[in-house]
C-alpha positions as CSV (number, residue, x, y, z in Angstrom):
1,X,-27.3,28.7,-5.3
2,X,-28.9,25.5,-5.2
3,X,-28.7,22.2,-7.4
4,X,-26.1,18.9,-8.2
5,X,-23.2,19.5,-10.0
6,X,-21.8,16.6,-12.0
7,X,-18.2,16.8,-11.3
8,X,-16.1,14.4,-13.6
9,X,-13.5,13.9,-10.6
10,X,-9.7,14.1,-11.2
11,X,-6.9,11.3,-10.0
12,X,-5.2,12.0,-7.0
13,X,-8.3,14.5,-5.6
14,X,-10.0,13.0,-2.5
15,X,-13.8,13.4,-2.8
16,X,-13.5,16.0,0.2
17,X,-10.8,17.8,-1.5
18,X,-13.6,18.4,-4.5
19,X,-15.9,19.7,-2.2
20,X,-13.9,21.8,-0.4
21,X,-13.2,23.9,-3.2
22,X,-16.2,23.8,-4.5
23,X,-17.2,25.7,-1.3
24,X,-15.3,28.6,-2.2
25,X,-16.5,28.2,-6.0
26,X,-20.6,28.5,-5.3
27,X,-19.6,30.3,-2.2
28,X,-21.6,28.3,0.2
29,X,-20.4,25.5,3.0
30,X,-23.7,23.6,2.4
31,X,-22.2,20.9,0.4
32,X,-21.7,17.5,-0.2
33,X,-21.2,14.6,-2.0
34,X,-23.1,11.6,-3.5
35,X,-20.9,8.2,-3.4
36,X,-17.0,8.7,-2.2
37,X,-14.6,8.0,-4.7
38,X,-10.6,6.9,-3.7
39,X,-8.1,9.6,-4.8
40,X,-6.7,6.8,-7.5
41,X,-10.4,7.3,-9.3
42,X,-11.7,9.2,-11.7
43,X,-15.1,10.1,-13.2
44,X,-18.4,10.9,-11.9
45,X,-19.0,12.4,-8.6
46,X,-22.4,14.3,-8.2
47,X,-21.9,17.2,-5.6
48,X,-25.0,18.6,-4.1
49,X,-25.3,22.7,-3.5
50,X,-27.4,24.7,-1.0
51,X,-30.8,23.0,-0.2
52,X,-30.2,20.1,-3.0
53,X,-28.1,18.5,0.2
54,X,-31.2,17.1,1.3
55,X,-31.3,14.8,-1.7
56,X,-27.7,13.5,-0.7
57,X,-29.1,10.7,1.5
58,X,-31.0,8.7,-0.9
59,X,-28.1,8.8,-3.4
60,X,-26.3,7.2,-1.3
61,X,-28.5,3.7,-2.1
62,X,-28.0,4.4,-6.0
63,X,-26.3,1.5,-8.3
64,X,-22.9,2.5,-9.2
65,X,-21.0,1.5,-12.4
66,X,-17.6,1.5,-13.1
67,X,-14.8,0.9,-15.9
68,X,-12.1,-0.7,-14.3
69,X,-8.3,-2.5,-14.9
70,X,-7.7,-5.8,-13.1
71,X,-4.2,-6.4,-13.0
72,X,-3.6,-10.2,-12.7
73,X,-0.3,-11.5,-11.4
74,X,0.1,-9.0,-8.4
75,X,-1.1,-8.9,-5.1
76,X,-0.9,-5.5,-2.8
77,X,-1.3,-4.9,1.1
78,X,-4.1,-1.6,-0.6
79,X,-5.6,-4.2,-3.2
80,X,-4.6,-1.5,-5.9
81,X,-1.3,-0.8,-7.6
82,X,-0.7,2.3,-5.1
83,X,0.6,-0.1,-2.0
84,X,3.6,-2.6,-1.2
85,X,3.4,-5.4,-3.8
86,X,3.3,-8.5,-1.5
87,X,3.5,-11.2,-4.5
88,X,4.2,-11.7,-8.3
89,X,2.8,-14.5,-10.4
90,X,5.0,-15.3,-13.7
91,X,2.3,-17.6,-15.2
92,X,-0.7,-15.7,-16.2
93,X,-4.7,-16.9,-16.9
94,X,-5.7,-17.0,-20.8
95,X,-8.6,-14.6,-21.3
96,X,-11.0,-17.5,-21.8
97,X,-9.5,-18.4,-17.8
98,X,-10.7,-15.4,-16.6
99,X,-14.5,-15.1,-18.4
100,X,-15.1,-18.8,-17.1
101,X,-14.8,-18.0,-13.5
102,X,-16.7,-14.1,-14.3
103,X,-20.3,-15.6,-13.1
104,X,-18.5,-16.9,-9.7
105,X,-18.8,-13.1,-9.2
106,X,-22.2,-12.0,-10.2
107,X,-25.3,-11.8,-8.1
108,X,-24.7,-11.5,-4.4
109,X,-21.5,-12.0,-2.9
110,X,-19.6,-11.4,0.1
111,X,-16.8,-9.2,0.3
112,X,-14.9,-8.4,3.5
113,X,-14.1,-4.8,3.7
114,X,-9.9,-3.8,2.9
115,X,-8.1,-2.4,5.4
116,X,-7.3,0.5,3.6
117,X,-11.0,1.9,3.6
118,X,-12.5,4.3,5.5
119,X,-14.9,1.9,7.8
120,X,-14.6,2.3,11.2
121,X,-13.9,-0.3,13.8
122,X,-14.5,0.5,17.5
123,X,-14.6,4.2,16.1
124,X,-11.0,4.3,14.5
125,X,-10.9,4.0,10.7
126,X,-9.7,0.9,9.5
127,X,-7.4,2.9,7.2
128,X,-5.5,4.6,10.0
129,X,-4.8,0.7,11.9
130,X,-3.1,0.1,8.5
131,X,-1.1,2.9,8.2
132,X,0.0,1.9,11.7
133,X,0.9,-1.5,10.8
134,X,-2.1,-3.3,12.2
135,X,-4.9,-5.3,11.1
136,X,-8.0,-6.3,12.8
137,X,-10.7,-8.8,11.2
138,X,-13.6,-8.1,9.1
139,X,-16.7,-9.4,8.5
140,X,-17.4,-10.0,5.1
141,X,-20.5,-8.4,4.5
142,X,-22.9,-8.6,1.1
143,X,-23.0,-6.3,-2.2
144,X,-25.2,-7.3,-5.2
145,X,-23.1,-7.5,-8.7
146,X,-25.4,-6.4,-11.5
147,X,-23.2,-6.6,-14.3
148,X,-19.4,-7.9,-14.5
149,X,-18.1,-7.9,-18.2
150,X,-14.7,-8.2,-19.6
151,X,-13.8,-5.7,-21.9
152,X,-10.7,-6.2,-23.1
153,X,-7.1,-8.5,-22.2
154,X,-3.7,-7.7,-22.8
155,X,-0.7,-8.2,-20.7
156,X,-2.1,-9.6,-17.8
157,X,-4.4,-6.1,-17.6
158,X,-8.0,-7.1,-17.9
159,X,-10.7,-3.9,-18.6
160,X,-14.1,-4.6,-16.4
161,X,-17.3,-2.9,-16.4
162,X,-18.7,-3.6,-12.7
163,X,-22.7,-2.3,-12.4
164,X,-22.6,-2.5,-8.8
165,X,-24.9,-2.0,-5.1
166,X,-24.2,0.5,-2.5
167,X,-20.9,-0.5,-0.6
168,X,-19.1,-2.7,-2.7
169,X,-15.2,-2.4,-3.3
170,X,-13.9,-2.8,-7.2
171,X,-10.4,-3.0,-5.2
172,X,-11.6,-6.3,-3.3
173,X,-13.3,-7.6,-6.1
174,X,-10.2,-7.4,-8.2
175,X,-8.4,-9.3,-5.4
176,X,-10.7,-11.9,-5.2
177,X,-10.9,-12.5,-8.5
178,X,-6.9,-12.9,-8.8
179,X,-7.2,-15.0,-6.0
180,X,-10.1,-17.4,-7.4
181,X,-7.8,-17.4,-10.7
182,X,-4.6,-18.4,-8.3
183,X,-2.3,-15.5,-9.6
184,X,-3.4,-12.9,-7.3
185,X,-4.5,-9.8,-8.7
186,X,-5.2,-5.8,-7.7
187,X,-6.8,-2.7,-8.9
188,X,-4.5,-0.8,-11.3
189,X,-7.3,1.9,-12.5
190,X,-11.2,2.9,-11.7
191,X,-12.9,5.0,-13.4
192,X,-17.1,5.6,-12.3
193,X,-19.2,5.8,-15.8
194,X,-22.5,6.0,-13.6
195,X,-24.0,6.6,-11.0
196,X,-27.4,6.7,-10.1
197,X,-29.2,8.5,-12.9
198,X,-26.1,10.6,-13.9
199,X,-23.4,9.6,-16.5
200,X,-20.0,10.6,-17.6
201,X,-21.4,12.2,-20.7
202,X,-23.1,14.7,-18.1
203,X,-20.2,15.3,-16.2
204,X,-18.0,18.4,-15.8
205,X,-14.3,18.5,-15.4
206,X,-13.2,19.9,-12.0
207,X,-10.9,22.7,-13.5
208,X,-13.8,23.8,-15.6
209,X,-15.6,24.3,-12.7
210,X,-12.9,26.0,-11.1
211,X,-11.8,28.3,-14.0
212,X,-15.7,29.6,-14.4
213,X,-16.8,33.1,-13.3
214,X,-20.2,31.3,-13.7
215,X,-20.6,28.1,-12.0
216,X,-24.8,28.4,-11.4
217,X,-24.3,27.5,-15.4
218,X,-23.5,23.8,-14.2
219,X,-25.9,23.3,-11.9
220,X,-28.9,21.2,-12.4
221,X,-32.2,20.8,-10.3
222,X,-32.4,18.0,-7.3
223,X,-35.4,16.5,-9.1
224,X,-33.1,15.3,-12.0
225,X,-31.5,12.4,-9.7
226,X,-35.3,11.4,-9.7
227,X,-35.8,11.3,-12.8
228,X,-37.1,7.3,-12.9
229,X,-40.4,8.8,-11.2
230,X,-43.4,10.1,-13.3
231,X,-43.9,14.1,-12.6
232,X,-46.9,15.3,-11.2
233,X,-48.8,19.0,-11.1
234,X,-50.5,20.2,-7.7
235,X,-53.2,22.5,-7.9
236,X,-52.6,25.7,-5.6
237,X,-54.7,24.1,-2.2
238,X,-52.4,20.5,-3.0
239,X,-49.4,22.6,-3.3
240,X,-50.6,24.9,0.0
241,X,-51.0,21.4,1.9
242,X,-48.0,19.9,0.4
243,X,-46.1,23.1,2.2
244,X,-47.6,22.7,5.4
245,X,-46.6,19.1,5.2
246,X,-50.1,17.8,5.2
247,X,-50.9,15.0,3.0
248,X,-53.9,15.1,0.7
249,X,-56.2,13.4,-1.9
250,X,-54.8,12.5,-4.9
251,X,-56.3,9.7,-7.1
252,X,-53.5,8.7,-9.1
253,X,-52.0,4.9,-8.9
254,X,-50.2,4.3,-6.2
255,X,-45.9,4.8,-6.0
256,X,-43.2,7.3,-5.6
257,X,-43.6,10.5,-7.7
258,X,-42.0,14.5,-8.5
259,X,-44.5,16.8,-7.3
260,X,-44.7,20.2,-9.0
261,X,-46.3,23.6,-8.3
262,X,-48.7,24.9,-11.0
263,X,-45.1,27.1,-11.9
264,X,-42.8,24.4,-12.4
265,X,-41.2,24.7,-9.1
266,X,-40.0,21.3,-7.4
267,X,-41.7,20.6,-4.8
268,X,-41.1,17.1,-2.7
269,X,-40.7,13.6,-3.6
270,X,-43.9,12.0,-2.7
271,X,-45.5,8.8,-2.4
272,X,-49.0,8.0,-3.0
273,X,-51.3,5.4,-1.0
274,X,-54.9,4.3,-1.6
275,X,-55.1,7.7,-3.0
276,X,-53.2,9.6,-0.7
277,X,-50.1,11.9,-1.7
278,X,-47.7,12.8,1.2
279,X,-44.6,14.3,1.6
280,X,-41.3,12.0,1.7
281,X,-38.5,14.8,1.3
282,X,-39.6,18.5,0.8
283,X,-37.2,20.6,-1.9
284,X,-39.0,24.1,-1.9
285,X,-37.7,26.8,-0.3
286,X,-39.0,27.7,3.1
């Protein structure tokens, strides 16, 4: 079996856990996932089966967006409500507070990574130095902030959407928004509503997927996550060239594409220049 599943991931499952038993569920150990989730998350996690795992590294560049609870008032050594609470605010920002210092946080910033991530300093994950008590610095590096919107305020819990680049933390952003405010703050839910081209409405639940005598049912073709490129047909000698990995004429504007064979079969991602399709990831089977 090949294709992306769109797994709507459950709290307190690790990405790999998902994965993992989704090896047993296609029956396959060529698998992987697009865009790791902490086990306190929920929502979309696209898995990639069989051949599709050749699509895995450019989702890894895909804008992520999320739904998620800053609690103000609170700070944590994890920057989320699972770790030691190192301080409590009494006196708490009015909503209008909190949506005045909102564009501070838009555009590109600088975060510097938490401890408890899974970067890797001097090839030791940061995570495992905190679990042993240590901490060793960071440096802050940039993310890009597409969208930051307050939802909703009540008790101190503010609800965020967060449209967001490759690599940024919603736990550190909740923290340094706290921090900005003067009240501290941390992560007390996440939940992923996008990412790349797939969203919550497409997702599955895991124990669907894990109940299902017929899990092909879910999957859908690699070429979906491309779906922002215009398709293209190949004639029989393009398609021949395009499976020798030759490039070849093809008089069409220039840009990045989904190549087809005259059956519907996906083919590659392609780019064309000055007239000139080749090959940027194949997706046929050899």
């Amino acid at each position: 079996m090949n294709g992306i599943v769109i797994v709507d991931k459950p709290q307190d499952w690790t990405s790999q856990d998902v994965t993992a038993r989704l090896r047993r569920v296609f029956n396959t150990r060529r698998i992987g996932h697009g865009g790791t989730l902490d086990p306190m998350a929920t929502g979309v996690l696209p898995v990639f089966v069989g051949r599709a795992t050749r699509g895995v590294e450019f989702f890894e560049h895909a804008e992520k967006t999320y739904e998620a609870v800053l609690r103000l008032g609170m700070t944590t050594d994890t920057e989320d409500i699972t770790g030691t609470v190192l301080s409590r605010a009494q006196a708490l920002p009015t909503p209008e507070e909190l949506e005045r210092i909102l564009p501070l946080f838009r555009g590109e910033i600088l975060q510097v990574p938490p401890m408890y991530s899974a970067l890797k300093v001097d090839g030791r994950k940061l995570c495992d130095l905190a679990r042993q008590g240590k901490e060793v610095e960071r440096k802050p590096r940039p993310v890009t902030i597409h969208e930051l919107t307050l939802l909703g305020y009540e008790n101190g819990d503010a609800r965020l959407r967060v449209r967001c680049s490759k690599g940024t933390y919603i736990r550190t952003l909740c923290k340094d928004i706290g921090q900005k405010l003067g009240c501290g703050g941390c992560m007390a839910a996440l939940r992923r509503v996008q990412a790349g081209e797939y969203t919550i409405d497409e997702a599955v639940p895991l124990a669907a997927l894990l109940e299902t005598n017929r899990p092909e049912e879910y999957l859908r073709g690699v070429d979906t996550m491309f779906r922002q490129y215009e398709p293209v047909k190949l004639t029989a000698n393009q398609e021949k060239r395009c499976r020798n990995g030759n490039s070849f004429t093809l008089p069409i504007p220039d840009g990045a594409y989904r190549a087809y064979s005259q059956s519907g079969e996906f083919l590659m991602l392609a780019q064309v220049e000055n007239g000139v399709m080749s090959t940027i990831k194949s997706f046929f089977e050899v």
